[in-house]
N, CA, C and O atoms as a GROMACS GRO file, in nm:
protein
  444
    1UNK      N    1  13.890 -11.277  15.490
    1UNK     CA    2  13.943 -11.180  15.584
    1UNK      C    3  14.088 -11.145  15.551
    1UNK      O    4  14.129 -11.030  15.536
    2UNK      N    5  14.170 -11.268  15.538
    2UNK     CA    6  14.294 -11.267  15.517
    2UNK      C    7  14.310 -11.128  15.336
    2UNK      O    8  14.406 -11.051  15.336
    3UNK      N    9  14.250 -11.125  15.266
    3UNK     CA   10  14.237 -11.050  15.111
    3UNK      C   11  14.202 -10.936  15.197
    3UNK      O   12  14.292 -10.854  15.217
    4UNK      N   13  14.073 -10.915  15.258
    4UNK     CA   14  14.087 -10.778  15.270
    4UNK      C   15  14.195 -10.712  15.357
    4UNK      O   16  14.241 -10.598  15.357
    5UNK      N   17  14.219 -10.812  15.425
    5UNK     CA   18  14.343 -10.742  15.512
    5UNK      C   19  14.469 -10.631  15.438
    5UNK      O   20  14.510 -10.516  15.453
    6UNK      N   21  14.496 -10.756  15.350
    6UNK     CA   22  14.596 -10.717  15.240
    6UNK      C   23  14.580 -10.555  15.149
    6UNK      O   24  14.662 -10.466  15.126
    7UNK      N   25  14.432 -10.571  15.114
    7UNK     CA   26  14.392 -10.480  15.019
    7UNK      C   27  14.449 -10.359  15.128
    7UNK      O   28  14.552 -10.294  15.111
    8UNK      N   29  14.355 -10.348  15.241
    8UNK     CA   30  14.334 -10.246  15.273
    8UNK      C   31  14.494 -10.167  15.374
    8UNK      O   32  14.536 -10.056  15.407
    9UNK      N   33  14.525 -10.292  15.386
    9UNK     CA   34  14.703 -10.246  15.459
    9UNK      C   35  14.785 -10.186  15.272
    9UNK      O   36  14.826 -10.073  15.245
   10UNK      N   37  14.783 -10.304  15.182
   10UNK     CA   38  14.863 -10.256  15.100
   10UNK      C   39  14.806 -10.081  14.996
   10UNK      O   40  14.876  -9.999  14.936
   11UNK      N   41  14.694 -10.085  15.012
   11UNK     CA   42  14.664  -9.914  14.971
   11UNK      C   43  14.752  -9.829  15.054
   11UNK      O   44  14.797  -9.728  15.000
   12UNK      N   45  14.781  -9.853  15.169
   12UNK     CA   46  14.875  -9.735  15.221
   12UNK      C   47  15.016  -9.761  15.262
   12UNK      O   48  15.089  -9.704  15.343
   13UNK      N   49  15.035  -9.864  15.178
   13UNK     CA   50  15.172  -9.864  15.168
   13UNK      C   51  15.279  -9.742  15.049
   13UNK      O   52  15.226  -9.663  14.971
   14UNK      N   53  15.367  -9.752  15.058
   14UNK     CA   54  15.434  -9.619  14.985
   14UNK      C   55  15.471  -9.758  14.865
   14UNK      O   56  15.483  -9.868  14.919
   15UNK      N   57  15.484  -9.753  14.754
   15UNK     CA   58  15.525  -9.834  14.630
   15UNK      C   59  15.634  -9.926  14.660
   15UNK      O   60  15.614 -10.047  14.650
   16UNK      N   61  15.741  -9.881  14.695
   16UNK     CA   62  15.868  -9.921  14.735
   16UNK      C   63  15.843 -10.010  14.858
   16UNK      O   64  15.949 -10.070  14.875
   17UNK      N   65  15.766 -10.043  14.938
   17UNK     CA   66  15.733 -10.132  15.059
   17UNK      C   67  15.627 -10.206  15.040
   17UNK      O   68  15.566 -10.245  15.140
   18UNK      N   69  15.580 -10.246  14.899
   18UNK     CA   70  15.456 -10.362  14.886
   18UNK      C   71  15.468 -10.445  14.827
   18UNK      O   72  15.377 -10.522  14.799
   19UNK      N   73  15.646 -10.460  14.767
   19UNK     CA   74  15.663 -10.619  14.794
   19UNK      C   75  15.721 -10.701  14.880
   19UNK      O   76  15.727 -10.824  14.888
   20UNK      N   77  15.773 -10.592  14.961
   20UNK     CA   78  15.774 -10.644  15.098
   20UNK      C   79  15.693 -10.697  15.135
   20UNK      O   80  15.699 -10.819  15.119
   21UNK      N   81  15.597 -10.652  15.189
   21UNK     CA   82  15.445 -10.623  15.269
   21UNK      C   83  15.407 -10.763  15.177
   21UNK      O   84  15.356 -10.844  15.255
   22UNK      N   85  15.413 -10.812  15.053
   22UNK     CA   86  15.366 -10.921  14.947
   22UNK      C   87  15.434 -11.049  15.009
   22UNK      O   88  15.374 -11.151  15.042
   23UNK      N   89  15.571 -11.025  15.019
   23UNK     CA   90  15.633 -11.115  15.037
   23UNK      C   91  15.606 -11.211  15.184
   23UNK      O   92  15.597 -11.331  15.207
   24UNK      N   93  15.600 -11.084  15.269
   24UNK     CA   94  15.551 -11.115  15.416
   24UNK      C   95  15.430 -11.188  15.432
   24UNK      O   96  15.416 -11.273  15.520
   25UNK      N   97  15.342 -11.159  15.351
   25UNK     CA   98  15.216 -11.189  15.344
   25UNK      C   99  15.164 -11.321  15.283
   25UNK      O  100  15.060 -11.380  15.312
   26UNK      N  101  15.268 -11.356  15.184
   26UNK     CA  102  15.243 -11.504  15.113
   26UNK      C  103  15.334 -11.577  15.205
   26UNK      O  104  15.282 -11.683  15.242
   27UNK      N  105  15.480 -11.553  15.266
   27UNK     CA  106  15.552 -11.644  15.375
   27UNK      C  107  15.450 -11.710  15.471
   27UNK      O  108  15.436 -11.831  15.484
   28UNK      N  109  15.374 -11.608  15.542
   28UNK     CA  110  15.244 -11.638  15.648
   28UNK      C  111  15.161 -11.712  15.616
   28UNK      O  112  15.110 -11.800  15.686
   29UNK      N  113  15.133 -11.681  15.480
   29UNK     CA  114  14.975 -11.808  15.461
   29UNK      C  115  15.080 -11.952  15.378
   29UNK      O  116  15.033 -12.066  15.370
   30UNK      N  117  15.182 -11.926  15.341
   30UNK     CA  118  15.205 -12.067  15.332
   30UNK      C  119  15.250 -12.130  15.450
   30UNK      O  120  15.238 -12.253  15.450
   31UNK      N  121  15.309 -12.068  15.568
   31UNK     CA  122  15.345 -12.166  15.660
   31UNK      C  123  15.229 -12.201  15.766
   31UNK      O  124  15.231 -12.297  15.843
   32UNK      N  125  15.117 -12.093  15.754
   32UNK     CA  126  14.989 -12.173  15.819
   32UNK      C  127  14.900 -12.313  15.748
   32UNK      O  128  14.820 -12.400  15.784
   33UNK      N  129  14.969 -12.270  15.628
   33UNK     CA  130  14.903 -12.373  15.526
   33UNK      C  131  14.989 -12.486  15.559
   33UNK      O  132  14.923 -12.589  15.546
   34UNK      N  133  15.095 -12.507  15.591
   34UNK     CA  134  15.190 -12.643  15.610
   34UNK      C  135  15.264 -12.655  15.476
   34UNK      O  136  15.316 -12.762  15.445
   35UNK      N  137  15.270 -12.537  15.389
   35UNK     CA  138  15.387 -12.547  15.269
   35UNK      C  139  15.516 -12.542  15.293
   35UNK      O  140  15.600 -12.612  15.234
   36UNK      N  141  15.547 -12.434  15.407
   36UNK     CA  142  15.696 -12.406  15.433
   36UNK      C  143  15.721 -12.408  15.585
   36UNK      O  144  15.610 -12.382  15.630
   37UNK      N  145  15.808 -12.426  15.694
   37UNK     CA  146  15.796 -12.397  15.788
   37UNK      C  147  15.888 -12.285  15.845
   37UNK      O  148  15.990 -12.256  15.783
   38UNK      N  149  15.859 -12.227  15.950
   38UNK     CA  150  15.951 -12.095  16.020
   38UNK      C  151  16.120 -12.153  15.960
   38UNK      O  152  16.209 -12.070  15.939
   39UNK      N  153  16.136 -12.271  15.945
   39UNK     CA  154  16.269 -12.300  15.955
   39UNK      C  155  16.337 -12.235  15.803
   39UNK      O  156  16.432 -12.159  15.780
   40UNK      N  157  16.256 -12.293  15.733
   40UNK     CA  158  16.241 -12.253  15.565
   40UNK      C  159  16.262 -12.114  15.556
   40UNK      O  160  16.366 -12.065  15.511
   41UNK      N  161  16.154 -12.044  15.602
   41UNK     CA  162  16.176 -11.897  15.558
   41UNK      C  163  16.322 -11.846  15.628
   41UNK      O  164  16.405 -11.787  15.560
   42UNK      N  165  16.340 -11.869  15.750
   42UNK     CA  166  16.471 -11.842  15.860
   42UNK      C  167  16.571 -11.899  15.686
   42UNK      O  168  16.632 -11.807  15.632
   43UNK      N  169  16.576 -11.983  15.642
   43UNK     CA  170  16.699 -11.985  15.525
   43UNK      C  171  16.692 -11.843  15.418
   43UNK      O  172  16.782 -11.765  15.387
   44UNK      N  173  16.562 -11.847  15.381
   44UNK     CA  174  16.546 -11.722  15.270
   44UNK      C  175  16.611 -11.622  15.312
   44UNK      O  176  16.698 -11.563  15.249
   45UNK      N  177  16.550 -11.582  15.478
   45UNK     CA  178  16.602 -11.482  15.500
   45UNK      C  179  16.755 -11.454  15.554
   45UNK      O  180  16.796 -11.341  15.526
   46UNK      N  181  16.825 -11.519  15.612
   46UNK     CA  182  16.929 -11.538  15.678
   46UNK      C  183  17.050 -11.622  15.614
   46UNK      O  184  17.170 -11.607  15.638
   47UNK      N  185  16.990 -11.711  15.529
   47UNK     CA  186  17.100 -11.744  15.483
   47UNK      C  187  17.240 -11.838  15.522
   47UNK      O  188  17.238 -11.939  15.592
   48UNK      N  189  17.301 -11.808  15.492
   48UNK     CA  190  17.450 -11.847  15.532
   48UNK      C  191  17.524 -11.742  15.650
   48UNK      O  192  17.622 -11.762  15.722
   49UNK      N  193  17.435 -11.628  15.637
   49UNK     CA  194  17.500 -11.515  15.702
   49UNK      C  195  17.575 -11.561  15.899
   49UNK      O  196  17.652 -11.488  15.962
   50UNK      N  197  17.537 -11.652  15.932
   50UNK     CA  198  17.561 -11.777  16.052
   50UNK      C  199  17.726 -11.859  16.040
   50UNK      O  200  17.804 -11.904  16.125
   51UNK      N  201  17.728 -11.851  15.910
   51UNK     CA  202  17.827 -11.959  15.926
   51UNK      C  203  17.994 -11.858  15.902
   51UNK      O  204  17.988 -11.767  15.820
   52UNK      N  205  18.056 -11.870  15.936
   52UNK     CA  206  18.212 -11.824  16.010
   52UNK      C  207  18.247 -11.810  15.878
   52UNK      O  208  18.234 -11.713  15.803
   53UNK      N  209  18.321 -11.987  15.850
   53UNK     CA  210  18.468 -12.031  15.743
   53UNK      C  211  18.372 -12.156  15.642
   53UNK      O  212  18.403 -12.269  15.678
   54UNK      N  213  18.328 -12.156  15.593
   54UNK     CA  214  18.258 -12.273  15.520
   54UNK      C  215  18.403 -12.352  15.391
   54UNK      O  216  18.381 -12.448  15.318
   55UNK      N  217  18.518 -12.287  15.398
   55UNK     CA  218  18.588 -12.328  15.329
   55UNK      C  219  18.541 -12.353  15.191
   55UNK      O  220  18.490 -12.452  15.138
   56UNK      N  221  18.586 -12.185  15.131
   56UNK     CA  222  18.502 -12.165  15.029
   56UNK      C  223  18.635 -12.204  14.876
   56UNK      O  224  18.733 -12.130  14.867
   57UNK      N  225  18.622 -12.286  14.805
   57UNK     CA  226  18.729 -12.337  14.711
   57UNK      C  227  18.712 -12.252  14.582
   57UNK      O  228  18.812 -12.252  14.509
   58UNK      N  229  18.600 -12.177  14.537
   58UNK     CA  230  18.589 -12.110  14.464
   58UNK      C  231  18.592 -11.990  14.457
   58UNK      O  232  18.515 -11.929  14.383
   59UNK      N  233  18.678 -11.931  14.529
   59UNK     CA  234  18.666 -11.799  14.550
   59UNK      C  235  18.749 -11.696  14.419
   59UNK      O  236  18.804 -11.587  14.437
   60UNK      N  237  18.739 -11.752  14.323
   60UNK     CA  238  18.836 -11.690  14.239
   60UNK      C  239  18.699 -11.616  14.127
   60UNK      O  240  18.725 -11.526  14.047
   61UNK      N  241  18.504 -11.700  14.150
   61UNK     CA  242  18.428 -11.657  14.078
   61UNK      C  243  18.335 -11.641  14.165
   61UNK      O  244  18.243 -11.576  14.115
   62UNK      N  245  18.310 -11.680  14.310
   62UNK     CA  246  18.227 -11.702  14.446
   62UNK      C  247  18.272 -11.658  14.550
   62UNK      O  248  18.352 -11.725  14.616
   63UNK      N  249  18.206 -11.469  14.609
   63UNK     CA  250  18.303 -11.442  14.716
   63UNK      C  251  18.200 -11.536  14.799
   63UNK      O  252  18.095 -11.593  14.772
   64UNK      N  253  18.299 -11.523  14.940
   64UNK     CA  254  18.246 -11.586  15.051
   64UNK      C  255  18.088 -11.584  15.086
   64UNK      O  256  18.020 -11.684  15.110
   65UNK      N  257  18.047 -11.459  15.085
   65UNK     CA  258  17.905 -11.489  15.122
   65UNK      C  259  17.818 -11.573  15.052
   65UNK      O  260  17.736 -11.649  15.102
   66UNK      N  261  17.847 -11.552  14.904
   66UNK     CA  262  17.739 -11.646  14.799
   66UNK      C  263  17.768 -11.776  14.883
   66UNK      O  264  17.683 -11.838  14.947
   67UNK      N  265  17.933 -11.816  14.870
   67UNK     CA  266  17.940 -11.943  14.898
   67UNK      C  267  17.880 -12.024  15.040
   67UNK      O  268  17.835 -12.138  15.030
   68UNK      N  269  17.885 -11.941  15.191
   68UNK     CA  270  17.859 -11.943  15.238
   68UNK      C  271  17.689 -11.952  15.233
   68UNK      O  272  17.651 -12.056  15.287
   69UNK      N  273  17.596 -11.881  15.188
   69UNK     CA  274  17.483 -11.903  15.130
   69UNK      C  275  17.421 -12.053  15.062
   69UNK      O  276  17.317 -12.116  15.081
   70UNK      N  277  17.524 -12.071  14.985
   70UNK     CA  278  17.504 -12.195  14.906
   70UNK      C  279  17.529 -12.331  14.976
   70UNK      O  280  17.488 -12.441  14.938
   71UNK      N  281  17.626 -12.296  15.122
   71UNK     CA  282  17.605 -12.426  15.212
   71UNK      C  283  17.496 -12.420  15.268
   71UNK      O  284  17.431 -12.523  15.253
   72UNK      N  285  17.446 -12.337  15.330
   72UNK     CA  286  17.329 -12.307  15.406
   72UNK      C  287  17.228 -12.355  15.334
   72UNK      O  288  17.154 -12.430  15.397
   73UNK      N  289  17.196 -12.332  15.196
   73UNK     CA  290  17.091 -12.417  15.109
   73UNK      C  291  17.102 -12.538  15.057
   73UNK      O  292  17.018 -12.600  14.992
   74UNK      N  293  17.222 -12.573  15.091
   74UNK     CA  294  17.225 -12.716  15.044
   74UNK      C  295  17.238 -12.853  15.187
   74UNK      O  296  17.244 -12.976  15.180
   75UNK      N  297  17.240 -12.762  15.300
   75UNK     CA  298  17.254 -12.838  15.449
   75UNK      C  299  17.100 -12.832  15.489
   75UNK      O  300  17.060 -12.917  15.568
   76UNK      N  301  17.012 -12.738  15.439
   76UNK     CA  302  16.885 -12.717  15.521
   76UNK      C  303  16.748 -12.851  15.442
   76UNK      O  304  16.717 -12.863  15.323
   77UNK      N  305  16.705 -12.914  15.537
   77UNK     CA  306  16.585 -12.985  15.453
   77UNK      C  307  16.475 -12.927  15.478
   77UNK      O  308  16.422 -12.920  15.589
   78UNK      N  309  16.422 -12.866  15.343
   78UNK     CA  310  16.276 -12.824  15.339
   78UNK      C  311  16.197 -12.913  15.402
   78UNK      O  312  16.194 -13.036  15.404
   79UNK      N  313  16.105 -12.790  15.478
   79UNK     CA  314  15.962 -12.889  15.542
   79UNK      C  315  16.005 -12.973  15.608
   79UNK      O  316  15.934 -13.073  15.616
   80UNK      N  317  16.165 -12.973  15.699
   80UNK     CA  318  16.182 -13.141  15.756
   80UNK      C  319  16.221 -13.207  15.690
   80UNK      O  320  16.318 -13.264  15.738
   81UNK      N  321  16.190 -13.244  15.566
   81UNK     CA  322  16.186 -13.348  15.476
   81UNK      C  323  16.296 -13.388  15.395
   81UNK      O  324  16.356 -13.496  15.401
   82UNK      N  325  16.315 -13.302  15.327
   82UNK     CA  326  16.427 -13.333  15.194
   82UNK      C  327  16.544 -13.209  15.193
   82UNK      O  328  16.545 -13.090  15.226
   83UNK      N  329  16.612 -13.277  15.153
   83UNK     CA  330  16.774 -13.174  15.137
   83UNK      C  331  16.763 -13.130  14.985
   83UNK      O  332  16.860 -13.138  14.910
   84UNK      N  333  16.682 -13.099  14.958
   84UNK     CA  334  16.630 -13.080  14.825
   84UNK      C  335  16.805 -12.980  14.745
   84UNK      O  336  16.813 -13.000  14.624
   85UNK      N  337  16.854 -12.942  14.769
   85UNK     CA  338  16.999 -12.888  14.691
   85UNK      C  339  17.092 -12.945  14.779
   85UNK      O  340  17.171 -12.867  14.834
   86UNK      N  341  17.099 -13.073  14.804
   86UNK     CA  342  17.189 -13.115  14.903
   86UNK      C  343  17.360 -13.150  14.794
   86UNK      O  344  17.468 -13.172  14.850
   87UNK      N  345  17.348 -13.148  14.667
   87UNK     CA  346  17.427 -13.172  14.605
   87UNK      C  347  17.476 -13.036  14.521
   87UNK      O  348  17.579 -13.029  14.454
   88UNK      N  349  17.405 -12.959  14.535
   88UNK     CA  350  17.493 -12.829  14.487
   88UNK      C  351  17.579 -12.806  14.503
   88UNK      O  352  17.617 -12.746  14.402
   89UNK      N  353  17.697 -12.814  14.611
   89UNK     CA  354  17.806 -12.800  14.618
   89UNK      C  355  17.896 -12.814  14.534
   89UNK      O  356  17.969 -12.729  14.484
   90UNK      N  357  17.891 -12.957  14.513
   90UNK     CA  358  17.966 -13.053  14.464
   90UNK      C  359  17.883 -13.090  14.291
   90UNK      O  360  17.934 -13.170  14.212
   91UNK      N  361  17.777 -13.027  14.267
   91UNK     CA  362  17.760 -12.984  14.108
   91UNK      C  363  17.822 -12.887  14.046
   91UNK      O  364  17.859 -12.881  13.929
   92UNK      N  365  17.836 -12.766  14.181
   92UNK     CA  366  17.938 -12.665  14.128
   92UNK      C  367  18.077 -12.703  14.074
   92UNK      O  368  18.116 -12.687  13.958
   93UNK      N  369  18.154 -12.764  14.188
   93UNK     CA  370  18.262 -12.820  14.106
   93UNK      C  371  18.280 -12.891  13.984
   93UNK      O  372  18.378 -12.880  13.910
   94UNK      N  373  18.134 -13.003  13.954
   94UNK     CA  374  18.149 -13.062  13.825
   94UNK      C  375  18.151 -12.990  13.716
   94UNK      O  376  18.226 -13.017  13.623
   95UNK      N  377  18.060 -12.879  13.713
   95UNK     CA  378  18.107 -12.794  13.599
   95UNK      C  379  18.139 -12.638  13.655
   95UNK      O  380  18.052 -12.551  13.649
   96UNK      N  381  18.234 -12.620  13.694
   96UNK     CA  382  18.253 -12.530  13.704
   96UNK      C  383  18.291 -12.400  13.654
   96UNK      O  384  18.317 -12.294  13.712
   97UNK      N  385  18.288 -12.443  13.502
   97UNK     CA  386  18.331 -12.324  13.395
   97UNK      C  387  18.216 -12.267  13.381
   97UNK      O  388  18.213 -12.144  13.372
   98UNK      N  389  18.072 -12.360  13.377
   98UNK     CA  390  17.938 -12.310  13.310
   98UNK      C  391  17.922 -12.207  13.413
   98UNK      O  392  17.907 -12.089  13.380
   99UNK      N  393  17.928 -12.259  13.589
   99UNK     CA  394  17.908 -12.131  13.666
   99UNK      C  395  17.977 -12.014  13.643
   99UNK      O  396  17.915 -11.919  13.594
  100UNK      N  397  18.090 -12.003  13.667
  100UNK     CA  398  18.216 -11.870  13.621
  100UNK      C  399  18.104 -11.794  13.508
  100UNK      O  400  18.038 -11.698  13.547
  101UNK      N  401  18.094 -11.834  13.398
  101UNK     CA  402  18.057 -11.769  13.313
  101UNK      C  403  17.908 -11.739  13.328
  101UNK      O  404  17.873 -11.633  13.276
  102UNK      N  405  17.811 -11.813  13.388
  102UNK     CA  406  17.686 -11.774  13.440
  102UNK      C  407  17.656 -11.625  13.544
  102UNK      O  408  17.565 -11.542  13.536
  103UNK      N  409  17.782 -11.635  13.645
  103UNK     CA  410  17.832 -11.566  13.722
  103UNK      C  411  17.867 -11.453  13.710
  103UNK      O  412  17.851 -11.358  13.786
  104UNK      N  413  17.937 -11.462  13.575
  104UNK     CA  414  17.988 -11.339  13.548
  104UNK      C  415  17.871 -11.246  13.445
  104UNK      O  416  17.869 -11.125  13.420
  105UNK      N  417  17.807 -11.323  13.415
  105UNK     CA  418  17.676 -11.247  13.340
  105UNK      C  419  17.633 -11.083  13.423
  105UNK      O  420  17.608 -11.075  13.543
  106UNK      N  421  17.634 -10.976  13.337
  106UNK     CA  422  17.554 -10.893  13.423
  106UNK      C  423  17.379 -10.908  13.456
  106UNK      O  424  17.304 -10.846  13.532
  107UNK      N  425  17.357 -11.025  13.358
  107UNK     CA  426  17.200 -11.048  13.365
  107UNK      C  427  17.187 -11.173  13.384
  107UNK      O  428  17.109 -11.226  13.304
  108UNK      N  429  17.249 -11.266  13.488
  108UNK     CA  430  17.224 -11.427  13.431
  108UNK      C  431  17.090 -11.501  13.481
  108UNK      O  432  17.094 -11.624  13.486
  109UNK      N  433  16.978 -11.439  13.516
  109UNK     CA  434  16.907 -11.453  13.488
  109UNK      C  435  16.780 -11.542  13.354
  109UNK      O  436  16.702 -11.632  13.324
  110UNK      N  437  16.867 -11.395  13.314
  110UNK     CA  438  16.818 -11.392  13.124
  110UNK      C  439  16.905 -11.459  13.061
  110UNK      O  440  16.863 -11.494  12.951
  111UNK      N  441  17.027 -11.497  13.086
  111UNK     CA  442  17.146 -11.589  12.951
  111UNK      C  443  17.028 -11.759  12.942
  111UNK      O  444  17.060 -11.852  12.869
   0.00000   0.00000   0.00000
């Protein structure tokens, strides 16, 4: 039921709104499935955008929002469970040249 649903909503979607519509659609069946919970996706989507002053030390290669972002993913435990980037912060500082220059990539993705 759940497939045809998809099929037949995403045929009349306009191109530009079906990975939305994708994205929405795999969030739902994994958190009925018990992969992710409302709390999880509430990070994807929202972010850091909550937090004020996170006292951001890198701001010379990290404006505020990334950084702000990057507390928010490293304070939240998936599923309840684990702080799974609970040390990102403080990896950033250990190397912090590799980021700068990762950062500054127009594709860093692909480097």
């Amino acid at each position: 039921m759940t497939y045809v649903t998809y099929r037949y909503i995403n045929r009349g979607l306009f191109e530009r709104d079906k990975t939305t519509f994708k994205l929405m659609m795999c969030l739902k069946i994994m958190i009925k499935a018990g992969n992710l919970s409302p709390a999880d996706v509430g990070v994807l989507l929202k972010a850091g955008s909550g937090i004020s002053d996170s006292g951001n030390k890198y701001r010379l290669f990290i404006n505020d929002k990334q950084w702000n972002n990057i507390v928010a993913l490293s304070n939240h435990k998936f599923n309840g469970e684990t702080a799974f980037f609970s040390e990102l912060q403080t990896r950033i500082g250990r190397v912090e040249k590799e980021w700068k220059a990762f950062l500054a990539e127009n594709e860093p993705e692909i480097a």
